[in-house]
matplotlib code that plots the C-alpha trace (Angstrom):
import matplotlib.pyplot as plt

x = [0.0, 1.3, 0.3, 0.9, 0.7, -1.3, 2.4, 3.8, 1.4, 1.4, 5.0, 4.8, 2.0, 4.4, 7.6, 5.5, 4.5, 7.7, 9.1, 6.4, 7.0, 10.8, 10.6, 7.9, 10.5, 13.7, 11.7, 10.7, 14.1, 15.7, 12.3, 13.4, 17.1, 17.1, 19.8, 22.4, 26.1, 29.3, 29.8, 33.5, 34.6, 33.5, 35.6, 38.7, 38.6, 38.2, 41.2, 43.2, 42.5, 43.9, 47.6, 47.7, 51.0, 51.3, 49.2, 47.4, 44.6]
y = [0.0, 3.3, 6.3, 10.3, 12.6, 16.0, 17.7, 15.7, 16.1, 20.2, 19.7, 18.4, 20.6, 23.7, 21.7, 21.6, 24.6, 26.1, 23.6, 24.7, 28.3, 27.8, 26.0, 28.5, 31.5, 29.2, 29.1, 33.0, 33.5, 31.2, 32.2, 36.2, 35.7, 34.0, 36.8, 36.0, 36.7, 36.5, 40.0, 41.0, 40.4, 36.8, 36.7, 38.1, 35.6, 32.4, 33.5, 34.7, 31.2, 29.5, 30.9, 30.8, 32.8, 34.0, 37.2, 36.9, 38.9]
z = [0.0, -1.1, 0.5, -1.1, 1.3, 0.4, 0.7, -2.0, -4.4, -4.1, -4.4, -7.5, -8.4, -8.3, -9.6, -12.5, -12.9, -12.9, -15.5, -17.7, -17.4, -17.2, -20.7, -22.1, -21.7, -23.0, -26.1, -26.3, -26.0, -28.4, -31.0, -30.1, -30.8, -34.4, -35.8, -32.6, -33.5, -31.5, -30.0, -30.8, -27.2, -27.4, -30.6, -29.3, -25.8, -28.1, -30.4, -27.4, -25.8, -28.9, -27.5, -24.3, -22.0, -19.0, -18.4, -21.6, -20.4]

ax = plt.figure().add_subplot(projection="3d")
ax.plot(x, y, z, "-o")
ax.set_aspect("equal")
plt.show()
């Protein structure tokens, strides 16, 4: 015999919820940022980090 208590099942309730509404704005924001680019700072820390030396940064 199992038994849920009435604690559980609001717990899950709200888990849930925020899962849906957590997933709901990851995909407004990947359906808002279609024309993304690399800003010119992210470019310039991934070709720095292809020569690494002391103090590089």
């Amino acid at each position: 015999m199992t038994y849920s208590s009435p604690k559980s099942n609001v717990w899950r309730i709200h888990v849930g919820i925020i899962g849906f509404l957590a997933v709901v704005k990851l995909l407004i924001q990947f359906a808002g940022n279609r024309n993304y680019r690399f800003h010119r700072d992210e470019l310039l820390h991934l070709s720095v980090s292809d020569h690494l030396d002391w103090g590089f940064m």
